[in-house]
C-alpha positions in Angstrom: 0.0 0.0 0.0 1.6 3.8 -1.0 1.8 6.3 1.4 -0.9 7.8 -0.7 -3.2 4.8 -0.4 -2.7 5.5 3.5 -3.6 8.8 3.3 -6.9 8.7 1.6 -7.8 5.5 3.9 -7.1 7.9 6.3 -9.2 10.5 5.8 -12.0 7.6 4.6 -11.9 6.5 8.1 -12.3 9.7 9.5 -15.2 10.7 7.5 -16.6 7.3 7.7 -16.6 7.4 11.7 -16.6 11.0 12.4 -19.0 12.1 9.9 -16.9 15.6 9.0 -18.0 16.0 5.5 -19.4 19.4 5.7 -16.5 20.2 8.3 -13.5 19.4 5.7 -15.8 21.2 3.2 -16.0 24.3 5.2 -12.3 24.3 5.6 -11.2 24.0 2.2 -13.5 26.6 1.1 -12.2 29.2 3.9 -8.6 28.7 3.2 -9.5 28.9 -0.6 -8.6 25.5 -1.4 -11.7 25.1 -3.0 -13.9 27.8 -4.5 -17.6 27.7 -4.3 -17.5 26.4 -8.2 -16.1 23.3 -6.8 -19.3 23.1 -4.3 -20.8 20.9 -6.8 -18.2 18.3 -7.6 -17.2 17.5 -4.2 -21.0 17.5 -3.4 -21.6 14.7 -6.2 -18.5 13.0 -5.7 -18.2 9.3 -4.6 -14.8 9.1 -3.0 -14.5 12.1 -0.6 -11.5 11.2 0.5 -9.6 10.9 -2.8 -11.5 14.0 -3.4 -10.2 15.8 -0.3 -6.5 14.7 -0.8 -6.1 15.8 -4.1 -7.4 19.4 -3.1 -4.6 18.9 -0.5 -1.9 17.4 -2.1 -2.5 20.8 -5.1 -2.6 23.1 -2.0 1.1 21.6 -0.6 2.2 22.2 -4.3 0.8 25.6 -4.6 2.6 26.3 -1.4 -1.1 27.4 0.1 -1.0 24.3 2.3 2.4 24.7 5.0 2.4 20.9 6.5 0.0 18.5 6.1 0.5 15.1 8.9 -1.3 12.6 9.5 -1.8 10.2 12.5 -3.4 6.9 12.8 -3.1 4.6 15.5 -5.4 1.6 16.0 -4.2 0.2 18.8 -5.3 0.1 22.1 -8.3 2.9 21.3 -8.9 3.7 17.7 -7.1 7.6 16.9 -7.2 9.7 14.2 -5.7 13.0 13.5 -5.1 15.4 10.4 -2.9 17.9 11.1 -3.1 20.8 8.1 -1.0 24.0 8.7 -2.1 27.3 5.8 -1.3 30.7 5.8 -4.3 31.2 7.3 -4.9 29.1 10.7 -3.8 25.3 11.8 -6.8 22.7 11.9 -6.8 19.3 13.2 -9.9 17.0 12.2 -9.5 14.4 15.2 -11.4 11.2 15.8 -11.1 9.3 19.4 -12.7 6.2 19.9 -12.5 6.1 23.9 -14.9 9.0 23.9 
């Protein structure tokens, strides 16, 4: 499995157990990531994740995104966090199974 691979299983996960959809939306759009022409793709797209890590993986090469980490541990409680650094502000989308 590639790094990528991970990555989008990553954020799969997160959407899958976390239910961030409009969340990660929100975010892209605020740090212009995404502009509200895209609204309708990622709306009618069937792999948000791949979706969402493309936009991400542009933003790192467009310098708009600073750092982008993420965190997956399984083991002994279920964690997830996405760590993504812009210009603009830091967010983490975090998921914690002992909660």
């Amino acid at each position: 499995m590639t790094i990528k691979q991970k990555e989008v299983e990553c954020i799969q996960r997160l959407l899958d157990v976390a239910l961030m959809v409009e969340e990660w939306m929100d975010f892209l759009l605020e740090n212009k990531l995404l502009d509200s022409s895209g609204i309708p793709a990622f709306a009618l797209e069937r792999n948000k994740a791949l979706y969402i890590h493309n936009v991400l993986t542009e933003g790192k090469k467009t310098e708009k995104v600073l750092l982008l980490d993420f965190e997956w541990q399984l083991l002994p409680v279920e964690r997830i966090k996405v760590t993504i650094v812009t210009a603009r502000n830091t967010k983490e989308f975090v998921y914690n199974a002992n909660r």
